[in-house]
C-alpha positions in Angstrom: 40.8 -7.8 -25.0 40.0 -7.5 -21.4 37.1 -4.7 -22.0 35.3 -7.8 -23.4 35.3 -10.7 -20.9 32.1 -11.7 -19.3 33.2 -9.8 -16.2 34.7 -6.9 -17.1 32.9 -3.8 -15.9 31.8 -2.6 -19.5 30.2 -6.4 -20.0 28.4 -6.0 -16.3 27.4 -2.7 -17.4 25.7 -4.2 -20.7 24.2 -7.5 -19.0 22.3 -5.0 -16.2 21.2 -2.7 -19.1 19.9 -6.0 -21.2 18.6 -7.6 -18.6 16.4 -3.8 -17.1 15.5 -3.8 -20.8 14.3 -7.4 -20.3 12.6 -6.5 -16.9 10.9 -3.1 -18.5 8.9 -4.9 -21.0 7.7 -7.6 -19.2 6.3 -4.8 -16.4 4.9 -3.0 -19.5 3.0 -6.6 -20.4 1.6 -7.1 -16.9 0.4 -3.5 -16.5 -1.0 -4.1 -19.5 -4.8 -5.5 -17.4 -4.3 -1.7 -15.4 -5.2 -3.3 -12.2 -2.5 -5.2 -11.8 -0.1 -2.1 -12.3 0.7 -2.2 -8.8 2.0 -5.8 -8.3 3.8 -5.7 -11.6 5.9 -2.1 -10.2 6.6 -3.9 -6.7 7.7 -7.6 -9.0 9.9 -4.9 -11.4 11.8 -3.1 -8.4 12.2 -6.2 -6.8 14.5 -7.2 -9.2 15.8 -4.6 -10.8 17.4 -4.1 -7.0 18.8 -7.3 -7.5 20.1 -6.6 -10.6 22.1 -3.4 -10.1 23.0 -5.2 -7.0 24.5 -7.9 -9.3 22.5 -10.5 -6.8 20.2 -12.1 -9.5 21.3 -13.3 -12.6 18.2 -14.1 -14.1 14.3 -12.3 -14.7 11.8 -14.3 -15.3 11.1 -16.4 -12.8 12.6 -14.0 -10.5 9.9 -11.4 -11.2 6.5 -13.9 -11.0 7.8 -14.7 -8.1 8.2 -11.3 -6.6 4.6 -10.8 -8.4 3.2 -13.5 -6.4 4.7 -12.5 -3.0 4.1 -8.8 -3.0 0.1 -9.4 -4.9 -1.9 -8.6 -2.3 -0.3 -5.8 -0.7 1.1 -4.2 -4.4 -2.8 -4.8 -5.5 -4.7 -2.4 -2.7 -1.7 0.0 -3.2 -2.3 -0.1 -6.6 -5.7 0.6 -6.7 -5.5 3.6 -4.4 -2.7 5.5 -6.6 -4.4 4.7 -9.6 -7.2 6.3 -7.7 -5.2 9.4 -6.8 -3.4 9.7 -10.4 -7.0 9.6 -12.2 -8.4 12.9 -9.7 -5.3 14.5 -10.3 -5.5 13.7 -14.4 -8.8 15.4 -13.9 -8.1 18.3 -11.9 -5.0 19.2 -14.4 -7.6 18.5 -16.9 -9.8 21.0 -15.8 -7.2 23.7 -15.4 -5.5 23.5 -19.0 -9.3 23.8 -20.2 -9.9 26.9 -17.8 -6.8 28.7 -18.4 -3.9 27.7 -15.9 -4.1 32.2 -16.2 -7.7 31.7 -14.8 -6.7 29.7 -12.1 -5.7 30.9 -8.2 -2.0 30.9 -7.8 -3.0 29.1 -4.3 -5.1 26.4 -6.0 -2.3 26.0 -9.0 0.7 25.5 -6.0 -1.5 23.0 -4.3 -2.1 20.7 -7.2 1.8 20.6 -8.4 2.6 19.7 -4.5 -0.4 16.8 -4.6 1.1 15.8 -7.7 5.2 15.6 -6.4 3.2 14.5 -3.6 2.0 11.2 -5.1 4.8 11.2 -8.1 7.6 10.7 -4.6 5.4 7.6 -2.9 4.5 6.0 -6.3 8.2 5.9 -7.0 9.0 5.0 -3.5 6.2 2.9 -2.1 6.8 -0.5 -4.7 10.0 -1.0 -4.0 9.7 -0.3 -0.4 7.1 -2.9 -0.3 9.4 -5.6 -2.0 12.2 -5.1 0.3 10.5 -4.9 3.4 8.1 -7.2 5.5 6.0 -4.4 6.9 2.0 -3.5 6.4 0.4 -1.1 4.4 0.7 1.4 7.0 4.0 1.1 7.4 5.0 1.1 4.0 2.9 4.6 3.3 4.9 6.0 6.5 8.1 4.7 4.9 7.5 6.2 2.0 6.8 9.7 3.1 10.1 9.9 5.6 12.0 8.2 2.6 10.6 10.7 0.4 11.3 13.9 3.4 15.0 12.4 3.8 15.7 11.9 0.1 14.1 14.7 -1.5 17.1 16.4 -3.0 18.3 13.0 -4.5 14.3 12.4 -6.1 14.3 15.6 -7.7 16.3 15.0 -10.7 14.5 11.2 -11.2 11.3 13.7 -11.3 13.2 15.7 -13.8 13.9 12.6 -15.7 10.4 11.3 -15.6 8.9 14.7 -17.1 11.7 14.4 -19.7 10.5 10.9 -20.4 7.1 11.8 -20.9 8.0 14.5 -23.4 9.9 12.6 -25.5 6.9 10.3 -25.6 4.7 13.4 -27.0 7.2 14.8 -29.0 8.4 11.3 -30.8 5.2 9.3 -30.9 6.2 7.1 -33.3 8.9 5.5 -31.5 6.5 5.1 -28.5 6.8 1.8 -27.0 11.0 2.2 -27.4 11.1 5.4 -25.9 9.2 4.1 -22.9 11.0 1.2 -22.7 14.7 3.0 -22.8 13.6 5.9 -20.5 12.6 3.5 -17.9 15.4 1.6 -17.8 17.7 4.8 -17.1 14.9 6.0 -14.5 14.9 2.8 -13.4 18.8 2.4 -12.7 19.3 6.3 -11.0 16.5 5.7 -8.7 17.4 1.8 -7.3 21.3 3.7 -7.1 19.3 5.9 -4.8 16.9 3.2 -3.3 19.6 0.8 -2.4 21.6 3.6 -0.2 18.5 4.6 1.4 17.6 1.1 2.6 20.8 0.5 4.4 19.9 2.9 6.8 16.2 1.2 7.1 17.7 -2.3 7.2 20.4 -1.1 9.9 17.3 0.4 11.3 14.8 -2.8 11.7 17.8 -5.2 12.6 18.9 -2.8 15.7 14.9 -3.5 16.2 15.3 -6.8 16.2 18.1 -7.0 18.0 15.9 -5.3 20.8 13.6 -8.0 20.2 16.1 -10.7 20.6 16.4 -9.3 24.1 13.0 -9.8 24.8 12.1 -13.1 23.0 13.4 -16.6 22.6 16.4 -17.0 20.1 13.9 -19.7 18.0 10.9 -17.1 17.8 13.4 -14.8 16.5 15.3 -16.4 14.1 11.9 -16.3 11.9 12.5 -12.8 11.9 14.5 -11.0 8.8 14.6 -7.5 8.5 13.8 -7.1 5.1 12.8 -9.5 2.1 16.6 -10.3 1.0 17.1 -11.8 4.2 14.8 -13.9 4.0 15.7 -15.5 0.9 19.4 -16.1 2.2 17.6 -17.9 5.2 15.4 -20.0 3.0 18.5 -21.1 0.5 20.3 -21.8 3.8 17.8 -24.2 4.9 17.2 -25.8 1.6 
């Protein structure tokens, strides 16, 4: 039958799941040290882009490569959310042991928009960091107008992570599964959303470029890819 060649949609549709399984756990592995949580999320979105894009057809070496280029910059990132996430694990702490009754409706509002706050650039900052060439900076401003323009669009992957994290509570048993499965369905709705976003940035930095082009030498700018894909097609050209 046709519904079960190797490129049939229903067998593409199976090979992405398998292979964002495949992806999932080895990001589970290499958060395992905590610190290196960052670089692992940055390597994972890196190719799970690829993947739904149907662009890589393999994970492992893909993804310790993508570990490897985006280290540094996925590291400090790292540290600073898991920062951020252990305040606000405290300060949510402190108000289920108060009495979220006990606590000012002012102070209670503030903490839930901290909290989508840092849940939108968490979910937004690793990937933008493994598609684009731009600093720190840049990729925390990124984040935050990605976040603004697609806010409608994030809400139901928030919606999805909260559901996630219940089922881990309510079926503790099945634990490492239910991570695993959750984030690969999280994982897929939010690159679906990534990947139309970044059109508009990568349409965006090459009419930069472009502008640039005007300005510099065509050899100084040839050396200059608007985001990370680019740069691999460049590189594969010149090998």
């Amino acid at each position: 039958m046709n519904l079960f060649r190797y490129d049939s949609p229903l067998m593409q549709f199976l090979n992405t799941v398998t292979d964002l399984f495949i992806l999932n756990v080895l990001c589970i592995i290499c958060c395992i040290p905590i610190l290196t949580i960052g670089p692992a999320l940055a390597a994972k979105y890196d190719v799970a882009m690829r993947i739904v894009r149907h662009e890589e057809p393999a994970v492992f070496v893909p993804y310790f490569k993508a570990f490897k280029e985006n280290f540094k910059q996925a590291f400090i990132i790292g540290l600073f959310l898991i920062g951020a996430v252990f305040l606000l694990s405290v300060d949510w702490n402190w108000m289920y042991q108060t009495g979220f009754e006990n606590v000012s409706p002012v102070y209670f509002a503030g903490a839930v928009f901290i909290s989508v706050f840092v849940l939108f650039i968490t979910m937004t900052i690793f990937p933008i960091i493994a598609r684009f060439e731009i600093t720190i900076k840049e990729a925390f401003k990124t984040s935050v107008l990605f976040s603004m323009l697609y806010f409608f669009s994030l809400i139901p992957i928030v919606i999805l992570i909260l559901f996630a994290g219940f089922l881990c509570v309510k079926y503790m048993q099945w634990l490492p599964l239910v991570i695993v499965l959750s984030h690969v369905v999280i994982e897929f709705c939010l690159c679906l959303i990534l990947l139309r976003g970044f059109k508009k940035l990568e349409a965006k930095f090459s009419g930069e470029d472009e502008e640039d082009n005007n300005e510099n030498t065509e050899s100084e700018t040839e050396n200059k890819p608007s985001s990370k894909s680019d740069a691999d097609k460049i590189e594969g050209e010149n090998q």
